[in-house]
N, CA, C and O of each residue as an XYZ file, in Angstrom:
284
protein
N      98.989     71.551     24.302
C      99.857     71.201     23.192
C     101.311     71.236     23.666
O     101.698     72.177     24.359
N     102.173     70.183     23.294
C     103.296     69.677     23.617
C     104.155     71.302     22.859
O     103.823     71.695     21.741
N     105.166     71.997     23.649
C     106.172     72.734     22.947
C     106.955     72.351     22.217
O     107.558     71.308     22.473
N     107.165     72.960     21.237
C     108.761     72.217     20.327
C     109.833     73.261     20.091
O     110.984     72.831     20.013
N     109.682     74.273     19.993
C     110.602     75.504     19.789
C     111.534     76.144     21.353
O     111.246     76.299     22.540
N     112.627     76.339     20.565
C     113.301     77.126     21.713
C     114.269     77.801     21.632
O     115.270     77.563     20.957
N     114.052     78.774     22.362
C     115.515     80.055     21.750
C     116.481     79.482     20.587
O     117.263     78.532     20.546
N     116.082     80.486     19.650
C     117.342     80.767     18.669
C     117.138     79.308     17.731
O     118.150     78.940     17.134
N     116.025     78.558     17.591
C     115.876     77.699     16.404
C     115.429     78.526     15.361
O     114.735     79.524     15.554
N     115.823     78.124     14.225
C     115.859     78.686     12.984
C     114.398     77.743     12.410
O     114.217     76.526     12.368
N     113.403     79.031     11.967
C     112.005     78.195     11.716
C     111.914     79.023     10.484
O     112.846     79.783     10.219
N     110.783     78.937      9.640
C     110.008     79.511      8.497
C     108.674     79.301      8.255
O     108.227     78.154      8.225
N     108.008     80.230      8.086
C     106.430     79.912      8.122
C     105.800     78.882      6.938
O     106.411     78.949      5.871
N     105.085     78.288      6.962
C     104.468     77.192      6.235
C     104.210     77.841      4.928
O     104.178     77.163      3.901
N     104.009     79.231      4.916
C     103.335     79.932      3.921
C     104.918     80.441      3.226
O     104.965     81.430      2.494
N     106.002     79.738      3.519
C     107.219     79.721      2.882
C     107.826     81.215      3.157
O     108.146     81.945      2.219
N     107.943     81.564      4.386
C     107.846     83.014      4.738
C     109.506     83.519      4.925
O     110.284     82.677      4.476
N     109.992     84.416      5.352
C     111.145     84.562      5.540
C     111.925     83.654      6.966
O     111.254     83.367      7.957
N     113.435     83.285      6.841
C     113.913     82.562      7.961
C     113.476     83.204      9.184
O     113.149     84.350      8.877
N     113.349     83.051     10.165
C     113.090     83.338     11.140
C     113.849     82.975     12.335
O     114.430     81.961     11.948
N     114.382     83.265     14.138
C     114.862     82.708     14.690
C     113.866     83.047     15.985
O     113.518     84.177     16.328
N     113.495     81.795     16.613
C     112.731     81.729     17.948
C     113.077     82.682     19.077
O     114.183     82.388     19.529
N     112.679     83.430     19.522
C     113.015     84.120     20.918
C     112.215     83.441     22.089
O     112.304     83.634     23.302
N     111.248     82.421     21.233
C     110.438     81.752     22.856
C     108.721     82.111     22.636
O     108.069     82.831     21.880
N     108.406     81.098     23.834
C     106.719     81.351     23.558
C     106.443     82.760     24.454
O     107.124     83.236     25.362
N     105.320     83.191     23.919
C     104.477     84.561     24.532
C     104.311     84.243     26.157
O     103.766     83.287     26.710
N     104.768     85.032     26.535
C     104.555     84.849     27.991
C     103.260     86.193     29.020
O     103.551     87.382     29.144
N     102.239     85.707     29.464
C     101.290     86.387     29.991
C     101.199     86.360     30.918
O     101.124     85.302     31.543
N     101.150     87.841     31.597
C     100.809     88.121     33.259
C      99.334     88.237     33.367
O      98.541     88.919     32.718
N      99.101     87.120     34.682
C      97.384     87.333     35.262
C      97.438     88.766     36.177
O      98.280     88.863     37.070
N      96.738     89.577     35.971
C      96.830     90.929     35.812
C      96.093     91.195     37.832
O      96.184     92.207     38.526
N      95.355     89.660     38.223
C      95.030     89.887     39.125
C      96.154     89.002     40.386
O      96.332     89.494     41.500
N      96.899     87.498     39.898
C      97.798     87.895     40.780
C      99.547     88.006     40.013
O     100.552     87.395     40.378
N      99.450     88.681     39.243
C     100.880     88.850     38.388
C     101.837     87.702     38.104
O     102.919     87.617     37.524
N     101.095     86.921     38.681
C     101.662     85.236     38.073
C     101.848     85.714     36.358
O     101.096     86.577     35.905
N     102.825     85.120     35.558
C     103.446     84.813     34.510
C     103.633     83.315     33.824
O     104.504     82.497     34.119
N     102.521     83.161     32.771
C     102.268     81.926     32.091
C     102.460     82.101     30.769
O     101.723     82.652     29.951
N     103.765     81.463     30.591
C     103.865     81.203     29.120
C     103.428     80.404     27.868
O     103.604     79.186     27.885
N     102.904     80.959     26.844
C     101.797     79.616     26.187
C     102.377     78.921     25.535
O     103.479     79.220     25.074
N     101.637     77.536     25.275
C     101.383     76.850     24.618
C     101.435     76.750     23.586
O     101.867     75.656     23.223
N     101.056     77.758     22.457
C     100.532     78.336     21.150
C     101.443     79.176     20.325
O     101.737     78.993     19.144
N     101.844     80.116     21.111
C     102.107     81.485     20.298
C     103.744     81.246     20.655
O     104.223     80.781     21.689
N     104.294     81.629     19.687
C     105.440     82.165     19.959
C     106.070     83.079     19.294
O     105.692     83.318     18.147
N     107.170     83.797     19.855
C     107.884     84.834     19.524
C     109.157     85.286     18.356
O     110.336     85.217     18.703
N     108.889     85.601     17.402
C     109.923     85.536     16.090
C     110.629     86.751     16.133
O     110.271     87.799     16.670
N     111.921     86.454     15.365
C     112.535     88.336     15.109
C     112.917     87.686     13.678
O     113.396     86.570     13.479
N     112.617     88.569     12.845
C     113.319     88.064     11.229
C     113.860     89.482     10.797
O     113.692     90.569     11.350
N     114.618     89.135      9.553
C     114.993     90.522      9.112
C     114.234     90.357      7.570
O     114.169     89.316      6.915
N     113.610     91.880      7.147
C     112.742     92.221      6.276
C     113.701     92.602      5.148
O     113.240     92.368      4.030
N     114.624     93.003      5.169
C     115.528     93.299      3.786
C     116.145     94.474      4.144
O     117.296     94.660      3.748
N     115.312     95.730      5.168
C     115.567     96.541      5.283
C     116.103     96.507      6.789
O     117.266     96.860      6.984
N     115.554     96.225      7.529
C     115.198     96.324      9.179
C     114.862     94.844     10.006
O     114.240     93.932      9.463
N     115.414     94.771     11.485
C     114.275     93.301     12.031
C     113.479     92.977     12.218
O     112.663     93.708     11.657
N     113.039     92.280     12.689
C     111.127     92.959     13.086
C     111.018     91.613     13.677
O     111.629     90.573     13.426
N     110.086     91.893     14.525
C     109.681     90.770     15.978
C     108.118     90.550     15.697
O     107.312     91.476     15.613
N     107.895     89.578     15.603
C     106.296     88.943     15.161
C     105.862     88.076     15.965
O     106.716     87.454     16.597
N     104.797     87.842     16.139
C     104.476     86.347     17.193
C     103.494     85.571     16.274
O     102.697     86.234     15.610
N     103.490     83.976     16.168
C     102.849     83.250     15.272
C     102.237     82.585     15.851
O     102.663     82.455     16.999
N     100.912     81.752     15.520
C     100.701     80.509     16.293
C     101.724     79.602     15.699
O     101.974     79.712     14.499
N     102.521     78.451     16.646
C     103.241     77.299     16.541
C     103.266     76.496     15.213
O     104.194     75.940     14.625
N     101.699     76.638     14.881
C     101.152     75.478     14.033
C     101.451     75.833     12.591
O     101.546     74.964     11.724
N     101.634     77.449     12.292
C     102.580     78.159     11.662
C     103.933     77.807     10.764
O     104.262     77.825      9.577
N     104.453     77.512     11.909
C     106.095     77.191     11.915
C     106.778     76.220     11.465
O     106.251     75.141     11.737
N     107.686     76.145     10.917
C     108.249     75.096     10.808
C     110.191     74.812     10.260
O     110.822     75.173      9.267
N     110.573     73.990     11.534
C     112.179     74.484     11.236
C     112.802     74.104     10.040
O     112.512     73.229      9.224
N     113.773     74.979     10.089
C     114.324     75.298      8.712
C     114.787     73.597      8.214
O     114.994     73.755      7.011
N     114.944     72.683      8.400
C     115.284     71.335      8.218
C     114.003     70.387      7.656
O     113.985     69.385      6.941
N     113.221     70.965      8.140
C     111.898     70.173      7.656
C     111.283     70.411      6.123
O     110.617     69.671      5.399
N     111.897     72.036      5.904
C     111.454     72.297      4.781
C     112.311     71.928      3.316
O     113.496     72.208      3.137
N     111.266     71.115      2.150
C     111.994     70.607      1.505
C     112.374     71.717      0.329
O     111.648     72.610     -0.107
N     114.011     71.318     -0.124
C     114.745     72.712     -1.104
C     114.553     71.907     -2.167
O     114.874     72.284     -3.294
């Protein structure tokens, strides 16, 4: 699957969730030769809850930037 997100885009979950800003896709070490592959799929959120930030990871398919969604 083609990427579309990238640092610091402003997204919101489909399920009309709080703003959100991209930190990037999940990145995984092969544990046998420590190679580092970042996916496809998942990526990395920080939002703020009302109280505190909080860092979440979504699947992509999830997401959607703040421009797309209609007010």
């Amino acid at each position: 699957m083609e990427q579309k997100f990238v640092l610091g885009d402003v997204v919101v979950m489909v399920a009309d969730g709080p703003k959100m800003a991209v930190e990037g896709y999940v990145v995984n070490e092969d544990i046998k030769t420590g190679a580092l592959t970042e996916s496809d799929e998942l990526v990395n959120v920080v939002y703020y809850t009302g109280e505190k930030f909080k860092r979440d990871t979504f699947h992509q398919d999830l997401l959607l930037f703040i421009d797309e969604v209609e007010e």
